[in-house]
N, C-alpha and C positions, 0 to 999 in steps of 0.2 A: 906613257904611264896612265894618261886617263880613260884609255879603252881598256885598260885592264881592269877598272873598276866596274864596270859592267861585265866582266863574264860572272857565271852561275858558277855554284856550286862541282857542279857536273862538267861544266868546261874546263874548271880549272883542275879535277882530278885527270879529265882526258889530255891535255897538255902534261901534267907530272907523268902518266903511266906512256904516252908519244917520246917522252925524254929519257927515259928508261931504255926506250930502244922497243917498246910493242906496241901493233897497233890495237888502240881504244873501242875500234869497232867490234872485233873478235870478243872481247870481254864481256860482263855484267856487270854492274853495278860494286855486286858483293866479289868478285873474282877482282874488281881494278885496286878495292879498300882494303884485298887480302894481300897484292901486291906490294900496297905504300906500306902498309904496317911491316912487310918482312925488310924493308929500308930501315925501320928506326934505330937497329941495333946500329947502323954503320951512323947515325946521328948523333944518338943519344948515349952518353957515355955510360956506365955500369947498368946498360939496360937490356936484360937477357929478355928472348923469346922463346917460348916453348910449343911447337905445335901439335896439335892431336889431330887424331882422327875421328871424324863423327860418323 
């Protein structure tokens, strides 16, 4: 537990989007954060997502 307090920001989205099933390398930044966020529906109870297109 106490090495987990030293990972970064950035390691610990690369470990969530690795446990997902993809690899972190492939991705950006903004492509890994568009990932976790289409997870929250299955989290967070009466909480709908709606995506557009830019």
């Amino acid at each position: 537990w106490r090495a987990w307090r030293n990972f970064t920001t950035g390691e610990w989205i690369d470990v969530l989007i690795q446990s997902i099933g993809f690899n972190p390398e492939f991705f950006g930044r903004r492509s890994k954060l568009l990932q976790l966020v289409r997870l929250i529906p299955y989290c967070e109870r009466n909480h709908n997502l709606i995506e557009a297109d830019q």
